[in-house]
Structure formats: C-alpha cells, structure tokens
Z-matrix of the N, CA and C atoms (Angstrom, degrees):
N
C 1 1.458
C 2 1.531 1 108.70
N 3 1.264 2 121.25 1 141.54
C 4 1.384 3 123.93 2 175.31
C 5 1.136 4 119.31 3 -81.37
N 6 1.275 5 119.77 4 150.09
C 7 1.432 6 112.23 5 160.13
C 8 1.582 7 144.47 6 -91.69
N 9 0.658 8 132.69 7 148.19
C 10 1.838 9 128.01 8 -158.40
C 11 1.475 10 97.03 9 -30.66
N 12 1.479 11 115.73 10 -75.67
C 13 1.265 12 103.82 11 -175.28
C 14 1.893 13 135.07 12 -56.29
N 15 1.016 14 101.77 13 -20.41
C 16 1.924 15 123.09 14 171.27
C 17 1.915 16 99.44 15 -74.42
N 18 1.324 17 106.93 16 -57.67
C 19 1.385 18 90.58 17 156.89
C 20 1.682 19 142.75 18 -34.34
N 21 1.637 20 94.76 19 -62.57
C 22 1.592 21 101.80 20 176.94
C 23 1.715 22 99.88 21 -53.52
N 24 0.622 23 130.92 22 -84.13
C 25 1.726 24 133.33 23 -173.30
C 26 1.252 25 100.34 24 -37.29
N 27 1.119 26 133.38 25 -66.07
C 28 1.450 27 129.75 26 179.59
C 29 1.561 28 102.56 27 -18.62
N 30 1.911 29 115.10 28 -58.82
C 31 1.231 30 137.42 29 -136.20
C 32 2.089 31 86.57 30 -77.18
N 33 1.858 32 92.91 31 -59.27
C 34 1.227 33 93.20 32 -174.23
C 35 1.836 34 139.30 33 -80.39
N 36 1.793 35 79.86 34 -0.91
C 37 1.701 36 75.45 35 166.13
C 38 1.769 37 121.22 36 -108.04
N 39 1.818 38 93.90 37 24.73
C 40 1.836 39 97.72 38 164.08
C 41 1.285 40 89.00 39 -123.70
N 42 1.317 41 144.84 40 -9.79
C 43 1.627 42 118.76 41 -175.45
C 44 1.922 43 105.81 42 -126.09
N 45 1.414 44 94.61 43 0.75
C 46 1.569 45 97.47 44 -164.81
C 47 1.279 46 91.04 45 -54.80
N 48 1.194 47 157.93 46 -17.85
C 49 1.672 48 146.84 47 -165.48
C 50 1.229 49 113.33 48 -83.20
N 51 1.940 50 115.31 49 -32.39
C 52 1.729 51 116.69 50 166.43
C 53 1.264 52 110.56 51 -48.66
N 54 1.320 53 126.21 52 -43.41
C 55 1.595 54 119.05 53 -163.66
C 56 1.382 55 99.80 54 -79.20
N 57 1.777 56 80.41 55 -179.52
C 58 1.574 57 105.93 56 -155.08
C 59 1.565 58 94.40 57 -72.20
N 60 1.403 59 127.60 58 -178.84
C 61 1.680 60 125.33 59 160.70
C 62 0.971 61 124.97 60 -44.73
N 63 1.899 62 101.35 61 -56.54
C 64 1.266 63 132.67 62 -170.29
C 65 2.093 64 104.78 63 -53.55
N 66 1.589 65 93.85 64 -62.34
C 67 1.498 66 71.65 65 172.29
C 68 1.320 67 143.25 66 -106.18
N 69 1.643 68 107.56 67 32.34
C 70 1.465 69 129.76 68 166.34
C 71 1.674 70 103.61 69 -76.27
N 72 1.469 71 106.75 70 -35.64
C 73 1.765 72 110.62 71 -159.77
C 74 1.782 73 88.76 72 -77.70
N 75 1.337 74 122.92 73 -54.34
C 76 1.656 75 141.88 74 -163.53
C 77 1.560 76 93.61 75 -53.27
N 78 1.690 77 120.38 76 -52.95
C 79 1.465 78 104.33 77 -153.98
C 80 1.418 79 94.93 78 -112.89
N 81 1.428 80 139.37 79 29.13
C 82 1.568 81 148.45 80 116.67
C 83 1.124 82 111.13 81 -45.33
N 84 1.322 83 136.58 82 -64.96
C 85 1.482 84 139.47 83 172.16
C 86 1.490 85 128.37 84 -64.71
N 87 1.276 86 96.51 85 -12.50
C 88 1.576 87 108.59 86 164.95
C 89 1.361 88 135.98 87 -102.86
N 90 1.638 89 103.25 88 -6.65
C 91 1.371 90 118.08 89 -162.10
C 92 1.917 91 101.71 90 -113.94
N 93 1.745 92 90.25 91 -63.28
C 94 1.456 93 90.89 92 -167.52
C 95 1.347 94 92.13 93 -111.82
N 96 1.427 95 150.75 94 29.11
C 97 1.519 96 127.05 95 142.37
C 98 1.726 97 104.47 96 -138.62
N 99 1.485 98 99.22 97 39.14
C 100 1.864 99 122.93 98 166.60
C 101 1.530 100 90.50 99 1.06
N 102 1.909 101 96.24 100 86.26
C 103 1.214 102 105.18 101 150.06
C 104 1.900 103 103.12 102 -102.61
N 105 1.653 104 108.86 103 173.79
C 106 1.186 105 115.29 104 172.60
C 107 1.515 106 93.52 105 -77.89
N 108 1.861 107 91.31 106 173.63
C 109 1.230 108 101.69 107 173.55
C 110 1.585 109 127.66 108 -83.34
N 111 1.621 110 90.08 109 -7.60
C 112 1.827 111 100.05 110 -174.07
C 113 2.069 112 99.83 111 -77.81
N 114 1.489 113 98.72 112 -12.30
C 115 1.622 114 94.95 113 -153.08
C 116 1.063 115 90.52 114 -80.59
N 117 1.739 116 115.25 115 -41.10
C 118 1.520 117 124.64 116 -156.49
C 119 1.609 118 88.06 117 -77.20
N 120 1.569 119 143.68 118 -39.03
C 121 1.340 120 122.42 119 -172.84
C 122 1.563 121 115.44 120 -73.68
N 123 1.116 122 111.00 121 -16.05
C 124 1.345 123 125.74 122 170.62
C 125 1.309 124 120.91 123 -56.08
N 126 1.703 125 113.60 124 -47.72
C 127 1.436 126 131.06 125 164.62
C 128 1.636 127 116.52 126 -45.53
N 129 1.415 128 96.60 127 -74.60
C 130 1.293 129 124.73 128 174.10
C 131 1.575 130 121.44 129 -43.98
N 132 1.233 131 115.84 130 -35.85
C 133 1.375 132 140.00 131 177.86
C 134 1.356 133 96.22 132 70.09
N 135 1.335 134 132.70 133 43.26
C 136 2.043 135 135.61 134 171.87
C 137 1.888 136 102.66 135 -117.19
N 138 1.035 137 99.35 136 157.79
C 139 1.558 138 104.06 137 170.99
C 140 1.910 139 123.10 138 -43.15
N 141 1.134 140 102.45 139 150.85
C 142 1.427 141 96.85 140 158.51
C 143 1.732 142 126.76 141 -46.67
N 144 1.401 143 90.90 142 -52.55
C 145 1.402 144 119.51 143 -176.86
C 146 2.001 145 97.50 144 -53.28
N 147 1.145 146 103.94 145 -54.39
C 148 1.858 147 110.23 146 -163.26
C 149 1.932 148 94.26 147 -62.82
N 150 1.436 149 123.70 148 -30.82
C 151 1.054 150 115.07 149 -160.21
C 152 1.460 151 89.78 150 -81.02
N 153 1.552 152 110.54 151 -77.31
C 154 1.482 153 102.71 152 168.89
C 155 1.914 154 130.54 153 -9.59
N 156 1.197 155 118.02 154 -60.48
C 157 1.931 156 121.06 155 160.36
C 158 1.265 157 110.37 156 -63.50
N 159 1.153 158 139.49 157 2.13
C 160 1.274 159 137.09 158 -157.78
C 161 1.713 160 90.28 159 -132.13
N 162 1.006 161 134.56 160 -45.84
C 163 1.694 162 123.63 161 158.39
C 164 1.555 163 122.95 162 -64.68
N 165 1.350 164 107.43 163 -42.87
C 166 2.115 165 116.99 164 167.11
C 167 1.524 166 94.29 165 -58.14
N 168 1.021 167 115.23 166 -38.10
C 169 1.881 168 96.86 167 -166.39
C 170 1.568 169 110.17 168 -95.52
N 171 1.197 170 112.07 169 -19.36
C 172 1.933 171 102.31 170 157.44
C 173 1.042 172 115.78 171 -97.71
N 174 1.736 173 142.36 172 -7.23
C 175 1.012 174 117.97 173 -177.84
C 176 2.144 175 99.22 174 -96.19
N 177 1.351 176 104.80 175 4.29
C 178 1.702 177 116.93 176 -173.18
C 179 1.700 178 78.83 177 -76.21
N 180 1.519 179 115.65 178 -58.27
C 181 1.502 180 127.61 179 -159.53
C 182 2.073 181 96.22 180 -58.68
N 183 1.077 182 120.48 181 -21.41
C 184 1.344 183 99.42 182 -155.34
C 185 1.485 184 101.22 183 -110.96
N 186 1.797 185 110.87 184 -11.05
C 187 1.480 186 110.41 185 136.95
C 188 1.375 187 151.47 186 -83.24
N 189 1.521 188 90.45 187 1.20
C 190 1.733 189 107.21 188 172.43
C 191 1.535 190 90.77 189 -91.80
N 192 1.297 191 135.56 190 -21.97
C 193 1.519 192 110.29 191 -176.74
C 194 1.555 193 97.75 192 -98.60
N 195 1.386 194 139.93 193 16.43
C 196 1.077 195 134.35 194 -179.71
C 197 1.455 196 90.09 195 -92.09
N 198 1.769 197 110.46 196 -61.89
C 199 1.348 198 98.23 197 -167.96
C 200 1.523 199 135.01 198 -49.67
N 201 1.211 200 105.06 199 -33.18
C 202 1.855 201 121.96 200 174.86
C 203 1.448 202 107.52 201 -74.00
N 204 1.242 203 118.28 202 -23.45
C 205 1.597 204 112.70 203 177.77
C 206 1.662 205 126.55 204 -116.90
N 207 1.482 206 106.45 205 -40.19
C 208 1.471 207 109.45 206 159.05
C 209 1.439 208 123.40 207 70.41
N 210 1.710 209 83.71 208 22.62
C 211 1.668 210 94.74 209 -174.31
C 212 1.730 211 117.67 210 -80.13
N 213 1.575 212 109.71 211 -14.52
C 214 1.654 213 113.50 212 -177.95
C 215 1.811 214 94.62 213 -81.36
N 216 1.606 215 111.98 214 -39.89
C 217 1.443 216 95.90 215 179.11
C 218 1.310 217 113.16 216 -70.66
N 219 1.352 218 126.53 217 -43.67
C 220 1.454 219 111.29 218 168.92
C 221 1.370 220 138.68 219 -36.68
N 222 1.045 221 94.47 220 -31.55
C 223 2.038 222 113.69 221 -165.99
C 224 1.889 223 85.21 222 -91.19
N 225 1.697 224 130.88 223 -41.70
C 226 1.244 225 109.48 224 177.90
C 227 1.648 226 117.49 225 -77.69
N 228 1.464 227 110.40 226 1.94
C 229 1.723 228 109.71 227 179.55
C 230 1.217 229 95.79 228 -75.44
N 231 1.524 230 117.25 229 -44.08
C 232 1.521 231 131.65 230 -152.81
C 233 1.527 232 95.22 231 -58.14
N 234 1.421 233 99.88 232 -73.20
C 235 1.836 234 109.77 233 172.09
C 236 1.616 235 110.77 234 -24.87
N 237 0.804 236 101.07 235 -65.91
C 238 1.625 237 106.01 236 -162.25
C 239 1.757 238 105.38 237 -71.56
N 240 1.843 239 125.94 238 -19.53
C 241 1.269 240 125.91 239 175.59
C 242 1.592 241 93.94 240 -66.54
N 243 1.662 242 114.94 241 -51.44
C 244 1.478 243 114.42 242 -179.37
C 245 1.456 244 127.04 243 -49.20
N 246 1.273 245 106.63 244 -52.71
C 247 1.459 246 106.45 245 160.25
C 248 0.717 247 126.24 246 -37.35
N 249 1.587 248 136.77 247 -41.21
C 250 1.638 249 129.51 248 -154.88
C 251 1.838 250 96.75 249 -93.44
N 252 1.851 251 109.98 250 -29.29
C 253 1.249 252 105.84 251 173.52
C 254 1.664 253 128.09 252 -73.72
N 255 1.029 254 74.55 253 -25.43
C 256 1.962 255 87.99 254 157.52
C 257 1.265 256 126.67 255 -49.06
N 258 1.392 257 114.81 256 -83.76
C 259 1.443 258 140.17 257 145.17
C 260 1.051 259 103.21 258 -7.62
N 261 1.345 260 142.28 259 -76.47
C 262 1.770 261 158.88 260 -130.88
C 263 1.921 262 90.08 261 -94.40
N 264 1.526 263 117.77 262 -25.48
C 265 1.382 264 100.38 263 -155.86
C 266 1.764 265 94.34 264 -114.14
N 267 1.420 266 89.22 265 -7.69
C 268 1.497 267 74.36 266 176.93
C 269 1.755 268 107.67 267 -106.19
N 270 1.079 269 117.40 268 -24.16
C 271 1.856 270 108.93 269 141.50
C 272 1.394 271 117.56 270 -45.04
N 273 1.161 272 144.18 271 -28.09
C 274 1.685 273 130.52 272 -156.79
C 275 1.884 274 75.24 273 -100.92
N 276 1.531 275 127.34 274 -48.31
C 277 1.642 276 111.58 275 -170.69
C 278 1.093 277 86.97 276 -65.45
N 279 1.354 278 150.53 277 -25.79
C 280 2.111 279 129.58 278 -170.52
C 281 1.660 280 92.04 279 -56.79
N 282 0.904 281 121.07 280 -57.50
C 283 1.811 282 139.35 281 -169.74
C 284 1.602 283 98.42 282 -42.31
N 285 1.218 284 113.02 283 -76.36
C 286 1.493 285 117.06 284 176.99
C 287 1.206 286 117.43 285 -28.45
C-alpha cells in the first residue's frame, strides 16, 4: 500500500502533464524536492495561503483523473500480479 505522499507522485508522475505549468512547476517543488510552502510562495511571489489552494486543487485534479482512468491502480495490480509470479516461479526452481 502506498503512502499518501508515494501516492501523490505516483498520481503526478502519470498525470503531471494534464496540469497547467503553473501547477506542474509548484507541485515539483513540493513533491519531489519538498520545498515548504513559504519557500515555494517566495519563488512564485503569491501568498502562502495561494500556494497551499493551488496544491489542494491539482492534487484534487490528479485524483479526479485517477478516478476516470485508474491507470496508477492498474500499474499497482500489475506490480503486485508480478510479484505473486515471481514468488510462484522461484518456488517451482526451489523444486528443481
């Protein structure tokens, strides 16, 4: 199972390309080089507060395209079908 944050990335490195620039560039710096939010408004030159609504409202967007498409859960069924064939094939070589 993932965790909230392994999720978000999960979410944004299959849909991060729908969003806008603005919040592809914002939740890069928030996700995978975990800046604060004061640093990233600092960048940006917008409120704490604007960066903060501005990550809830693409990462809301990058679970509304999960739900209609379901491609990060797919890809973790896949993982986990592989695993079990893994597992299963490297017991039948113990046998050999």
């Amino acid at each position: 199972m993932l965790s909230a944050r392994q999720r978000q990335l999960a979410l944004f490195d299959r849909y991060g390309a729908l969003l806008t620039g603005h919040q592809r560039k914002v939740l890069d710096l928030h996700l995978r080089q975990d800046w604060s939010l004061a640093e990233i408004a600092r960048l940006q030159r917008i409120s704490r507060s604007a960066v903060h609504d501005l990550i809830r409202r693409a990462l809301q967007g990058l679970e509304g395209y999960e739900a209609r498409l379901g491609l990060v859960a797919e890809r973790a069924s896949v993982a986990r079908q592989l695993a079990t064939v893994r597992r299963r094939l490297e017991r039948l070589e113990g046998r050999l």
